[in-house]
MIDOSE-1310 file (N, C-alpha, C; in nm, 2 decimals, decimal comma, always signed):
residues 267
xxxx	+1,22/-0,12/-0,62/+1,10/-0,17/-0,55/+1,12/-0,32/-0,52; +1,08/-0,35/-0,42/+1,07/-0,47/-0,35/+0,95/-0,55/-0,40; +0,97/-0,69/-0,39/+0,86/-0,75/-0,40/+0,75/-0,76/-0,31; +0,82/-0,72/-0,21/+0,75/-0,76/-0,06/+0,71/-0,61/+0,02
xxxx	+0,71/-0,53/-0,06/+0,65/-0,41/-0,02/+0,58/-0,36/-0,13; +0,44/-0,26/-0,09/+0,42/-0,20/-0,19/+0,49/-0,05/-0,23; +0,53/-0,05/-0,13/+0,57/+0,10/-0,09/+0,70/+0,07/-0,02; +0,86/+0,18/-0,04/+0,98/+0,16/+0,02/+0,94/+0,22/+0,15
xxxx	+0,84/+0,30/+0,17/+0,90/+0,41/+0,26/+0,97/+0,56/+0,22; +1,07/+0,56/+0,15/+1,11/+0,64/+0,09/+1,05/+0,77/+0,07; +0,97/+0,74/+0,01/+0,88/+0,86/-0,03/+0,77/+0,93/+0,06; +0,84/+0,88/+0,20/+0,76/+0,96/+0,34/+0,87/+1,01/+0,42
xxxx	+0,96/+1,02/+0,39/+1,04/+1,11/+0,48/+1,05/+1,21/+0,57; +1,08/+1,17/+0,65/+1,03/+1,27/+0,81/+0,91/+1,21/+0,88; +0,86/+1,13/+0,81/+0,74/+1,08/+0,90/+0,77/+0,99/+1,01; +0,92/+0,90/+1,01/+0,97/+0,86/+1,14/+1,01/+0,72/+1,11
xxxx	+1,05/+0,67/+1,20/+1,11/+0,52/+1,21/+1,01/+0,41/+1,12; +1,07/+0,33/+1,03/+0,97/+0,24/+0,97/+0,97/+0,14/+1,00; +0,79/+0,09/+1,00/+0,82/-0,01/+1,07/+0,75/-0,15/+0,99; +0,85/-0,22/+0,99/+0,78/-0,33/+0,89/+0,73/-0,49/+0,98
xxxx	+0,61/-0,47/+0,90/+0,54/-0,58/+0,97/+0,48/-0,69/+0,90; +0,48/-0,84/+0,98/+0,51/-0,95/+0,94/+0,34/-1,00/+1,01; +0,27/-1,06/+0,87/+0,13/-1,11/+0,93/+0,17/-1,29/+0,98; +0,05/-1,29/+1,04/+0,01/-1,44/+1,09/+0,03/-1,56/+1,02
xxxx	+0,02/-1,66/+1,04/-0,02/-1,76/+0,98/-0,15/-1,72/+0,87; -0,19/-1,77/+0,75/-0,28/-1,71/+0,65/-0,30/-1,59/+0,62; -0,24/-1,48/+0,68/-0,25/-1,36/+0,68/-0,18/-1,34/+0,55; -0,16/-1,18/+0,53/-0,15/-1,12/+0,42/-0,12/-0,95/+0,43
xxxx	-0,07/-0,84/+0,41/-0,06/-0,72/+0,44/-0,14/-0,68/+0,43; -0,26/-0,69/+0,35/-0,40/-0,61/+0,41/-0,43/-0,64/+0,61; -0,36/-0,73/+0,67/-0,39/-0,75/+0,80/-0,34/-0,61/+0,87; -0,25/-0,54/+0,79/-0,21/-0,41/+0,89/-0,28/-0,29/+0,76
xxxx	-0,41/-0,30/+0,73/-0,44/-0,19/+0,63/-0,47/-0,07/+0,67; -0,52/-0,10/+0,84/-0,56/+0,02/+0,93/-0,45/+0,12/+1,00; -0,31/+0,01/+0,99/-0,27/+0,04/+1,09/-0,15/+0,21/+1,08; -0,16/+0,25/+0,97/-0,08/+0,33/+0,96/-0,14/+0,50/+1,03
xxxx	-0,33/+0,45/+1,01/-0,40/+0,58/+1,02/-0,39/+0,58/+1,18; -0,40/+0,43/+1,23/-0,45/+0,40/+1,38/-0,27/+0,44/+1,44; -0,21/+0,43/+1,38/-0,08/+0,49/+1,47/-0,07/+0,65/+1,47; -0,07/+0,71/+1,40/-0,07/+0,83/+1,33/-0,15/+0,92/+1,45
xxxx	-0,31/+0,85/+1,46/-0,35/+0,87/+1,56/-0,31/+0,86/+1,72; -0,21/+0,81/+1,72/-0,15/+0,79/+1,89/-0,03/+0,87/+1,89; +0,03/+0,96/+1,78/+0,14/+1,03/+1,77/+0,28/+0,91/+1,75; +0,25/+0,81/+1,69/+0,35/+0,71/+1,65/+0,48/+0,73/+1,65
xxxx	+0,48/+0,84/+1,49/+0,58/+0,89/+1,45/+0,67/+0,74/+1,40; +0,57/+0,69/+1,27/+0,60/+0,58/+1,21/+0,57/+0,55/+1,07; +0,64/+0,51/+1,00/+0,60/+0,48/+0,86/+0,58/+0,33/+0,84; +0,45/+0,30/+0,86/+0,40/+0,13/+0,86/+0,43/+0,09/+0,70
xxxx	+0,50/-0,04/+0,71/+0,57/-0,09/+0,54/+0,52/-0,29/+0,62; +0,37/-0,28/+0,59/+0,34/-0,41/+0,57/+0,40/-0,51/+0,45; +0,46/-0,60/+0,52/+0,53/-0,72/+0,45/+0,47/-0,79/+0,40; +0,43/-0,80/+0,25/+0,38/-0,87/+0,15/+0,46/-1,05/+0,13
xxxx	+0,40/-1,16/+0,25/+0,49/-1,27/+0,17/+0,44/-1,37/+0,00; +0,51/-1,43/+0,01/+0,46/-1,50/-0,13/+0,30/-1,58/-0,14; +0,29/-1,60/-0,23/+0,18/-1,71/-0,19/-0,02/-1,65/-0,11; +0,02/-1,55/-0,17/-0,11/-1,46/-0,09/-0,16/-1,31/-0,12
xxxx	-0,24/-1,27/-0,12/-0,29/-1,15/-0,16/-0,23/-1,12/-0,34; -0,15/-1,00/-0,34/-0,14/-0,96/-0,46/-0,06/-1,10/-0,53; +0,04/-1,16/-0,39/+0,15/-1,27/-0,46/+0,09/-1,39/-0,48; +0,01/-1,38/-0,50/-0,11/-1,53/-0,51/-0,05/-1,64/-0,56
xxxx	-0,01/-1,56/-0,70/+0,09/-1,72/-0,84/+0,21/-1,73/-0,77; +0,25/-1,68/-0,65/+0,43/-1,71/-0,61/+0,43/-1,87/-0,53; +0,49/-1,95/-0,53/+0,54/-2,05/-0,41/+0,53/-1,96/-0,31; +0,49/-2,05/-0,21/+0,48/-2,04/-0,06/+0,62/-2,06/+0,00
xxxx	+0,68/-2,01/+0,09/+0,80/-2,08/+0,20/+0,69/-2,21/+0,25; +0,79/-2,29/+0,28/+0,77/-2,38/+0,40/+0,87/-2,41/+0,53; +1,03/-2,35/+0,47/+1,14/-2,33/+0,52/+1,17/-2,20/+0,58; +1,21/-2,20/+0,71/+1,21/-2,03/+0,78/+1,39/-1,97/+0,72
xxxx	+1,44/-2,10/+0,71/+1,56/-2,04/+0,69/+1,59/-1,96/+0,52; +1,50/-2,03/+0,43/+1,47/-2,00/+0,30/+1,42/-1,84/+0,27; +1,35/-1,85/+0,37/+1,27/-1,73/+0,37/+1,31/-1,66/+0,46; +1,37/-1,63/+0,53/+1,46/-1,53/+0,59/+1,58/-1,47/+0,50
xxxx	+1,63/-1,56/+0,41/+1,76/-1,50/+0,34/+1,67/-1,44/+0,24; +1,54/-1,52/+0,16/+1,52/-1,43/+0,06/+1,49/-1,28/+0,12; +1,40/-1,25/+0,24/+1,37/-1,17/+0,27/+1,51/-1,07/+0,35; +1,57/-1,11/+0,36/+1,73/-1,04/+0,39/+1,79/-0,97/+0,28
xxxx	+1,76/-1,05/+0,14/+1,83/-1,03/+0,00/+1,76/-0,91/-0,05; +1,62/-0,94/-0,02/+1,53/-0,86/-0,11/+1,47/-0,69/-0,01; +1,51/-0,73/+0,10/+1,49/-0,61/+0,17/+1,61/-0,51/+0,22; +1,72/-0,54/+0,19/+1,85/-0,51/+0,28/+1,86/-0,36/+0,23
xxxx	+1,81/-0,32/+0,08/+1,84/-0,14/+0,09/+1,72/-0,08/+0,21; +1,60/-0,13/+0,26/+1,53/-0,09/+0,33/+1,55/-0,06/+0,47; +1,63/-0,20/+0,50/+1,68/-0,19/+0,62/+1,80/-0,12/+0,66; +1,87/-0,04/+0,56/+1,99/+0,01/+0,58/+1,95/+0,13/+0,65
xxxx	+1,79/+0,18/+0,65/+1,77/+0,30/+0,77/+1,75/+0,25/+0,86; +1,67/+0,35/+1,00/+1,65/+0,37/+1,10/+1,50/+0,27/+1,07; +1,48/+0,16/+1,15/+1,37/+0,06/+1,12/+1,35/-0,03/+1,28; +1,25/-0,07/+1,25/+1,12/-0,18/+1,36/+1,14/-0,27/+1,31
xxxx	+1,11/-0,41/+1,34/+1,06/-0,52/+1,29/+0,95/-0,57/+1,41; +0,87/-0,57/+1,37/+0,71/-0,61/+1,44/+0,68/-0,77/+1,35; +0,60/-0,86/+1,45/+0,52/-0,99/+1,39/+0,44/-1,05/+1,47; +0,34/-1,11/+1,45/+0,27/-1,11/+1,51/+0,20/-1,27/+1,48
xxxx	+0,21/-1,34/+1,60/+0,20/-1,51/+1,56/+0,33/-1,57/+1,46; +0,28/-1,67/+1,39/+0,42/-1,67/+1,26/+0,53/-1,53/+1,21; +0,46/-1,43/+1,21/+0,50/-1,34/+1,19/+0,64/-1,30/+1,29; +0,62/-1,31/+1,39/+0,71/-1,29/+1,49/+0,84/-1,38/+1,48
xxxx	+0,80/-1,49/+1,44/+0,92/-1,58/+1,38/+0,98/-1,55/+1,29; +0,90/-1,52/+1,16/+0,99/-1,46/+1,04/+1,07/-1,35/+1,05; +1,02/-1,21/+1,18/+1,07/-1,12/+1,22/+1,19/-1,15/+1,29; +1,22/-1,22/+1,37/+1,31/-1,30/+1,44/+1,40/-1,36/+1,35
xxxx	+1,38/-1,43/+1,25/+1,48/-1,53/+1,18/+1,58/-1,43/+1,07; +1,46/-1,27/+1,03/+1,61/-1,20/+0,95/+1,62/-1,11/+1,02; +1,60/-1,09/+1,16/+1,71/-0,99/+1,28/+1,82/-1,09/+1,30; +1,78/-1,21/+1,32/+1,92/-1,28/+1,35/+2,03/-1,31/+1,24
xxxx	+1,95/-1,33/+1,11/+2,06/-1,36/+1,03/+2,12/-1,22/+0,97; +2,05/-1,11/+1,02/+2,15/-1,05/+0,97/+2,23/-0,97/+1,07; +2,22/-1,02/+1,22/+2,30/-1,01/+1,35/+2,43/-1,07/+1,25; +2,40/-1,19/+1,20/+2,49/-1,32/+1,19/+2,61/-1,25/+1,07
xxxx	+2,58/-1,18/+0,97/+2,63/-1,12/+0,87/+2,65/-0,99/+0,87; +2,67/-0,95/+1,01/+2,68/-0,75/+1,02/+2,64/-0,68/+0,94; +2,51/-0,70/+0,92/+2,44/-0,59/+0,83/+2,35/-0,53/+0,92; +2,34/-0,40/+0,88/+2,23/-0,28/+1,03/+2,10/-0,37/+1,07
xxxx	+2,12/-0,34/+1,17/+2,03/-0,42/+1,25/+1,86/-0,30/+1,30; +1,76/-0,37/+1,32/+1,67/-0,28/+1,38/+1,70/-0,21/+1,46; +1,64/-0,11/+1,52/+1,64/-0,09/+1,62/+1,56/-0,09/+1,78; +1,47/-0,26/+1,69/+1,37/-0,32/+1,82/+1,34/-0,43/+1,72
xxxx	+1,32/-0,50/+1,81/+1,26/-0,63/+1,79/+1,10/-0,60/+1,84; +1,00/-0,64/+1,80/+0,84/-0,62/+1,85/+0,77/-0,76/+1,83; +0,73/-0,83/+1,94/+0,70/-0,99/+1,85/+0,59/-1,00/+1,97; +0,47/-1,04/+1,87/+0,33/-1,09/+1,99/+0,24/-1,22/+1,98
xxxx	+0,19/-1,25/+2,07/+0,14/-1,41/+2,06/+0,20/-1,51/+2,00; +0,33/-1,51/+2,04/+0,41/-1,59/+1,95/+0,48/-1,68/+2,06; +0,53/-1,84/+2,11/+0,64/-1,90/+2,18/+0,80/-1,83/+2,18; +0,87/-1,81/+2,26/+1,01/-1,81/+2,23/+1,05/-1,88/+2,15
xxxx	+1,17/-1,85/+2,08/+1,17/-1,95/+1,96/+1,25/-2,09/+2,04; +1,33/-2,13/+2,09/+1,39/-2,18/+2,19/+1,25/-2,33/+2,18; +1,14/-2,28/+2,21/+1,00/-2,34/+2,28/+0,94/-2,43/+2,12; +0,92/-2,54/+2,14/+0,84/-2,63/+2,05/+0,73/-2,49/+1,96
xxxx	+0,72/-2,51/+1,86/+0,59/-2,45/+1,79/+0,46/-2,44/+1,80; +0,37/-2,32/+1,86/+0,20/-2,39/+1,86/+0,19/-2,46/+1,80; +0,09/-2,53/+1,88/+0,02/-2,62/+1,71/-0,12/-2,65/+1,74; -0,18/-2,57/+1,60/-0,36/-2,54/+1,59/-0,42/-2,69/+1,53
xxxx	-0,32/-2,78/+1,45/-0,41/-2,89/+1,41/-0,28/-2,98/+1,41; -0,31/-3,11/+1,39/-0,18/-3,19/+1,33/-0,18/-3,19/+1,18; -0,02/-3,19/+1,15/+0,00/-3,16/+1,06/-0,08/-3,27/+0,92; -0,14/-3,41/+0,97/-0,19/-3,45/+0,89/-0,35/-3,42/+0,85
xxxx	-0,39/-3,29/+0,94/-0,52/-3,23/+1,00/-0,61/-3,28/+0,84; -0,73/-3,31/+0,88/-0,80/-3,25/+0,72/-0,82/-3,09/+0,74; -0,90/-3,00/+0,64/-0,95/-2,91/+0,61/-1,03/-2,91/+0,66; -1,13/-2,95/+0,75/-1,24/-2,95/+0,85/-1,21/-2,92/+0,98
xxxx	-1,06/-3,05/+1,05/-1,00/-2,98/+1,14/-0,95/-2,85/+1,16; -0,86/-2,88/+1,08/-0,79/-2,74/+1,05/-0,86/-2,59/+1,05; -0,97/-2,58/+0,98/-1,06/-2,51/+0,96/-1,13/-2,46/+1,12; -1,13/-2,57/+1,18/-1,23/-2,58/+1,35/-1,11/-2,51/+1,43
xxxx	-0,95/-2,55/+1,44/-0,87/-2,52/+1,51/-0,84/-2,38/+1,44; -0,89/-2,32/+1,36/-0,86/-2,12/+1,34/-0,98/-2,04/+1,39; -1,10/-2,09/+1,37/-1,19/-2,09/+1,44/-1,20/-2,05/+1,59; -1,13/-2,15/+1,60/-1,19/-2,15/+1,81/-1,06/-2,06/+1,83
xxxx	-0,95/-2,02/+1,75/-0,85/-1,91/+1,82/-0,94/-1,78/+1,76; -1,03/-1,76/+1,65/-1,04/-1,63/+1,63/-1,03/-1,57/+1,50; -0,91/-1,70/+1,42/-0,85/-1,65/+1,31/-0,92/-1,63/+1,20; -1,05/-1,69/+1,18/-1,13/-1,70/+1,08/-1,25/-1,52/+1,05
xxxx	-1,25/-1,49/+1,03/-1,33/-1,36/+1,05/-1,47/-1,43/+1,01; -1,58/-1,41/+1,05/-1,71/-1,43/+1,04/-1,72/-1,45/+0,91; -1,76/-1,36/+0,86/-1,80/-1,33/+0,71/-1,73/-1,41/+0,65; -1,58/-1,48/+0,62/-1,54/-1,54/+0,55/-1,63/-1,71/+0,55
xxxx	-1,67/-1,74/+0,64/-1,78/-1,86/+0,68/-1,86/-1,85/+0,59; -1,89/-1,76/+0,49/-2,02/-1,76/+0,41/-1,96/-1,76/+0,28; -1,83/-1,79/+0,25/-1,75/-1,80/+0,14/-1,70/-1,91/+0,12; -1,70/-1,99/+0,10/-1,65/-2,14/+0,10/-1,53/-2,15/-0,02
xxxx	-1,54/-2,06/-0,13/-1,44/-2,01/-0,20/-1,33/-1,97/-0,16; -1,37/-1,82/-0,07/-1,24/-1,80/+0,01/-1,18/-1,87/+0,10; -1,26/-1,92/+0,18/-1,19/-2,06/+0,22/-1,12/-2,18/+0,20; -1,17/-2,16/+0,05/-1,06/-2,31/+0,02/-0,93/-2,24/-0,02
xxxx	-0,91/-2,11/-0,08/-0,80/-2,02/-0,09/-0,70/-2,00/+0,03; -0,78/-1,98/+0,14/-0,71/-1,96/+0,29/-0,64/-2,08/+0,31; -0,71/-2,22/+0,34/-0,63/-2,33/+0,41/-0,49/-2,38/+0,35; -0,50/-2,38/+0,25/-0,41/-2,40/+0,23/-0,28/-2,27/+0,26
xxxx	-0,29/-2,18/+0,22/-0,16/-2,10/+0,28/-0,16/-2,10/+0,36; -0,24/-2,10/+0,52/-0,24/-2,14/+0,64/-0,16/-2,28/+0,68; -0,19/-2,43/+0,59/-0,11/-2,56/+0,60/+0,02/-2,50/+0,59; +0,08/-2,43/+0,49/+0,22/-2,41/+0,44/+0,27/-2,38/+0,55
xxxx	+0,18/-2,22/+0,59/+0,29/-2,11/+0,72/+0,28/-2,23/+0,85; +0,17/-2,30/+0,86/+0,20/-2,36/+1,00/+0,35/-2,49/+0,94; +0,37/-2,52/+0,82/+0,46/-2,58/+0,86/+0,61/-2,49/+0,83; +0,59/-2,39/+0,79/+0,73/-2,33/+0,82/+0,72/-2,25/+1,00
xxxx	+0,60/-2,28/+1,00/+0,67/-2,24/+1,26/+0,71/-2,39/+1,25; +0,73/-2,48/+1,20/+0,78/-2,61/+1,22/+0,88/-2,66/+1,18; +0,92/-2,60/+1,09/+1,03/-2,61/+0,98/+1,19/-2,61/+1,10; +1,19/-2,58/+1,21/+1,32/-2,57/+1,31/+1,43/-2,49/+1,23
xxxx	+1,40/-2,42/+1,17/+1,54/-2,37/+1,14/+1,57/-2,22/+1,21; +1,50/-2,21/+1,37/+1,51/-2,10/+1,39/+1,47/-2,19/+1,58; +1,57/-2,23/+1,60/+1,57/-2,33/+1,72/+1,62/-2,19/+1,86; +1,64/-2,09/+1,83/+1,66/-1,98/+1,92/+1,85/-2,00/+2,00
xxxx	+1,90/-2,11/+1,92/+2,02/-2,10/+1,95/+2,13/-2,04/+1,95; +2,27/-2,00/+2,02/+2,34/-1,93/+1,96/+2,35/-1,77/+2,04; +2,39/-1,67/+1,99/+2,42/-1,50/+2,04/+2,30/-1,46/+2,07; +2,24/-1,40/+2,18/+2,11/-1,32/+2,14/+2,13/-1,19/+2,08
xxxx	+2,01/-1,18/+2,04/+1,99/-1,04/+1,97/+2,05/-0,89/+2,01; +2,13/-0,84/+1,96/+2,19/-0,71/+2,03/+2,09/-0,64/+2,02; +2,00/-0,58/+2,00/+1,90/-0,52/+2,00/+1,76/-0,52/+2,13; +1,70/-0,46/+2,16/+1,57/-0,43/+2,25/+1,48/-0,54/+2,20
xxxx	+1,39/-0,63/+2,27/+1,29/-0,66/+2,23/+1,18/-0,61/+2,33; +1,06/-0,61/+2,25/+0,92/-0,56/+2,33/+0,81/-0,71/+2,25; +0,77/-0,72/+2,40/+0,64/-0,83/+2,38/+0,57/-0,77/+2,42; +0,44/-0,90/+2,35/+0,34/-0,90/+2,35/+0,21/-1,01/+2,41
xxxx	+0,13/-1,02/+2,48/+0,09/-1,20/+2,49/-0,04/-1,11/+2,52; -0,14/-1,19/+2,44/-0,30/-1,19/+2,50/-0,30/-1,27/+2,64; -0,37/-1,23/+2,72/-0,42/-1,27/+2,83/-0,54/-1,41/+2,83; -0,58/-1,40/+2,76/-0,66/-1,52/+2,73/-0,64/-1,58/+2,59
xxxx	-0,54/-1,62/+2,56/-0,45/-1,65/+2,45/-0,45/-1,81/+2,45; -0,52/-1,94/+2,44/-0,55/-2,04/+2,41/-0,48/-2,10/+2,35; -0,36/-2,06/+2,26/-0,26/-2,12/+2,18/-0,15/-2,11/+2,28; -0,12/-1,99/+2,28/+0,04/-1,90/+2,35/+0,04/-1,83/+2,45
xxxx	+0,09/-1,89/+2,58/+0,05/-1,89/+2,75/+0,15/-1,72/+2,75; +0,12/-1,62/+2,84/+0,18/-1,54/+2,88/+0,35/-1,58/+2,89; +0,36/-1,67/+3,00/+0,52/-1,72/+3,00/+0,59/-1,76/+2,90; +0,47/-1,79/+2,83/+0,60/-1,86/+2,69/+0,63/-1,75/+2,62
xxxx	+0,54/-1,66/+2,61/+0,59/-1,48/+2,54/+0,73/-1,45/+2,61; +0,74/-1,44/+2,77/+0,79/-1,38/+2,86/+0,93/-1,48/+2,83; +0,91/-1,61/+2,81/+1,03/-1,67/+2,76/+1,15/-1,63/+2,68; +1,09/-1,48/+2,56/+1,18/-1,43/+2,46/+1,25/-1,38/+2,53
xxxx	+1,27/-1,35/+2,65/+1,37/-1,23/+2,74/+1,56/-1,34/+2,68; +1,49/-1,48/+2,69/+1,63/-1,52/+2,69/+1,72/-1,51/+2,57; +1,65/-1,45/+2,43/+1,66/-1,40/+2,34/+1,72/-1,27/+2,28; +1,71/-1,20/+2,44/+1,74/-1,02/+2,45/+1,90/-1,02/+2,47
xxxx	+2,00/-0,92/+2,41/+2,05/-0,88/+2,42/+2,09/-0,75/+2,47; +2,00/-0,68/+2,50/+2,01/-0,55/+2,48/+1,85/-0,45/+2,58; +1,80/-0,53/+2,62/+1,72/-0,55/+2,73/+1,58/-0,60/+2,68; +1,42/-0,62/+2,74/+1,33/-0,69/+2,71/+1,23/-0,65/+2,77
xxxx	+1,12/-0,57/+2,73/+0,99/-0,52/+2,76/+0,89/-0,62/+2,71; +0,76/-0,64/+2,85/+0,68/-0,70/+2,85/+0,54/-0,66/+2,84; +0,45/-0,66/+2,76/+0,31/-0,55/+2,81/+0,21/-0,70/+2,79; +0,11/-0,71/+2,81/-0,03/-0,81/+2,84/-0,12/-0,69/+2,79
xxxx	-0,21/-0,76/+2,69/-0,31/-0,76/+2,63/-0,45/-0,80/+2,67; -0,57/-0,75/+2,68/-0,67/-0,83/+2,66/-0,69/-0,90/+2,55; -0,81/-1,02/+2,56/-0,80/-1,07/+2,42/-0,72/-1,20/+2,46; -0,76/-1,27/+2,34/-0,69/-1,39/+2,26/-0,62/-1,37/+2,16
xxxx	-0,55/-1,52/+2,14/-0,46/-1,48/+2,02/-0,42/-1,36/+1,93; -0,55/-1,32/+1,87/-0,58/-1,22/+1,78/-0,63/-1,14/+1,82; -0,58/-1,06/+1,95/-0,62/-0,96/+2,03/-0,55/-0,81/+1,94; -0,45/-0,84/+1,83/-0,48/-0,71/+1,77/-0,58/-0,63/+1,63
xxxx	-0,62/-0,77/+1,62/-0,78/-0,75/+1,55/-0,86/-0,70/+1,68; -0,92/-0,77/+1,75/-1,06/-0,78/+1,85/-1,02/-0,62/+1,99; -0,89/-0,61/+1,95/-0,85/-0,49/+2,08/-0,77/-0,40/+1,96; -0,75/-0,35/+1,87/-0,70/-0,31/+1,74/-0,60/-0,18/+1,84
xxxx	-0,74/-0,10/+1,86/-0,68/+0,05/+1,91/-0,59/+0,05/+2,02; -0,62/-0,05/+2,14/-0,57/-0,07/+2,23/-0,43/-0,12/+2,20; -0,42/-0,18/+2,13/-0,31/-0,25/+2,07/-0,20/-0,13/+2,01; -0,25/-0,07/+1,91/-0,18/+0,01/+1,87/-0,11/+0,15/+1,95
xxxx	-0,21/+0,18/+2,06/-0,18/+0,27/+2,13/-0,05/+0,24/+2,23; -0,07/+0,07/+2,25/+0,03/+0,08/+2,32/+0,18/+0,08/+2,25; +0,15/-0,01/+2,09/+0,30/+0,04/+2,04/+0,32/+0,14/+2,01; +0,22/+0,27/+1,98/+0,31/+0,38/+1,96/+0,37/+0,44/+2,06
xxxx	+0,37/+0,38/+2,21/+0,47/+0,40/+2,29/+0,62/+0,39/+2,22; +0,61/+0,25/+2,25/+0,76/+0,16/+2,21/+0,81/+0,22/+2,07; +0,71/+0,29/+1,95/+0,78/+0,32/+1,87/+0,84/+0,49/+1,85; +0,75/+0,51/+1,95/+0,83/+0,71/+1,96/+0,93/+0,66/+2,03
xxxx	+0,98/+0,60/+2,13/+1,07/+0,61/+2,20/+1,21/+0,51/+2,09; +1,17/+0,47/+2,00/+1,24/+0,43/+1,91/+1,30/+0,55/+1,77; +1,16/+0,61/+1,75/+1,19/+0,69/+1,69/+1,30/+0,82/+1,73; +1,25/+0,85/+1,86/+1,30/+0,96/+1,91/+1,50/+0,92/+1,95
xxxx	+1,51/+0,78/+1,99/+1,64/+0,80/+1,97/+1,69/+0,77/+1,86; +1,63/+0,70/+1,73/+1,72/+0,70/+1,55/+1,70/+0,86/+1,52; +1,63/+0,97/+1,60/+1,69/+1,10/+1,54/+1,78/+1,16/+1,61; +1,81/+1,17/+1,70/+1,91/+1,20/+1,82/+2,07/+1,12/+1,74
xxxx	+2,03/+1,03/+1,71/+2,16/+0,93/+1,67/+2,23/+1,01/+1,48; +2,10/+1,01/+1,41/+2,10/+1,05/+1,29/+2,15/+1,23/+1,37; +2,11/+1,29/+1,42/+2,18/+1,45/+1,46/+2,28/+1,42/+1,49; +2,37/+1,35/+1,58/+2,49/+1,32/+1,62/+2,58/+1,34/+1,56
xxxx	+2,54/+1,23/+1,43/+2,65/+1,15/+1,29/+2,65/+1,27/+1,23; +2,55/+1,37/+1,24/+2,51/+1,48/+1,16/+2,64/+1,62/+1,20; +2,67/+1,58/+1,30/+2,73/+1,67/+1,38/+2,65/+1,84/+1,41; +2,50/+1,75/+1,42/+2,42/+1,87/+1,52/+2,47/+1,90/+1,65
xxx	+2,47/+1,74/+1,70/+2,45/+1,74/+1,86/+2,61/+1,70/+1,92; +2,65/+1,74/+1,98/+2,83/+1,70/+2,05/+2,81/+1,55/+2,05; +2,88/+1,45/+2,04/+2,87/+1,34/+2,08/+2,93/+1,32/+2,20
């Protein structure tokens, strides 16, 4: 068992391509708690393995990354028996970067690779970092600039507790999108990428999504969102319906490939 899962996967077999997914800035794997029922529902044919990072939820007592390149090897080291199947990498805001930084490094070290890249409201990495506050922001700013994207959920406003728990792991993750260790230089990805961009997305412009193409190796799908930033909270269904497109069609050729090797199917 992983630190960063609660669950391998493993123990759902046949349920389909897994797909692990990388939350936001302050986020936490409860951000995908719905999402395994809400795929299931669209005929997915997916086994959702939300990425637990340090510093949050159950990993509260762990250090935080502040470094992408830190945190890409740990997460390379500590996930590599997982990744040795048929797998997604999905992320969404920061997320999308950290998804990005251990597809690449382990392009870099020929270890199996996904079989899609999936990255939303996020810059090409290539592109300067959003940026919701300056990095010297107080906790008032900072607090105003997650706000006006969305990121704050109502109810947490009435917590002042939980909020002093949030800002800070929020300060950390925005400074690991800043940390440069993931400058988009170098081979692109031998693998598919599929985007993502809210249409009214106030942080991260449509183009700068559409930017990741220069990042494709292997070709590059584009879909638009209603919504802002956090259009897969505020459009949840909508959202998920559309990846379980991109993930049957993923699914359906890691079993085709697995029959092959199997010597079901003639190669």
């Amino acid at each position: 068992m992983t630190r960063y899962l609660s669950r391998t996967g493993a123990e759902s077999a046949g349920h389909g391509i897994r797909l692990l997914c990388f939350p936001y800035a302050g986020g936490g794997a409860s951000v995908f708690g719905r999402w395994q029922r809400g795929l299931d529902a669209h005929g997915a044919r997916a086994q959702v393995l939300p990425v637990q990072l340090p510093g949050r939820e159950g990993r509260m007592n762990e250090p935080r990354f502040t470094d992408l390149d830190a945190l890409a090897r740990d997460l390379d080291e500590e996930l590599d028996d997982v990744l040795a199947g048929p797998h997604v990498l999905y992320g969404h805001s920061m997320g999308a970067l950290a998804a990005y930084a251990l597809a690449r490094r382990r392009q870099r070290r020929g270890a199996p690779l996904p079989a899609a890249l999936v990255v939303s409201a996020y810059r090409a990495p290539h592109l300067p970092a959003p940026s919701i506050a300056r990095p010297d922001a107080s906790d008032e700013e900072l607090l105003a600039g997650l706000i006006s994207l969305g990121g704050i959920p109502r109810a947490l406003l009435d917590h002042p507790e939980w909020l002093s728990a949030l800002l800070p792991v929020a300060r950390d993750d925005l400074m690991l999108c800043t940390s440069q260790a993931a400058t988009g230089s170098g081979e692109p990805l031998r693998i598919p990428l599929h985007l993502f961009a809210g249409l009214r997305d106030r942080l991260v412009s449509v183009p700068e999504v559409v930017a990741w193409r220069r990042h494709a190796g292997r070709g590059c799908e584009m879909r638009t969102m209603p919504g802002g930033h956090f259009f897969i909270r505020a459009h949840e269904d909508a959202f998920l319906r559309e990846l379980s497109v991109v993930l049957r069609h993923h699914a359906a050729r890691a079993e085709r490939r697995e029959r092959m090797l199997a010597g079901a199917v003639p190669a």
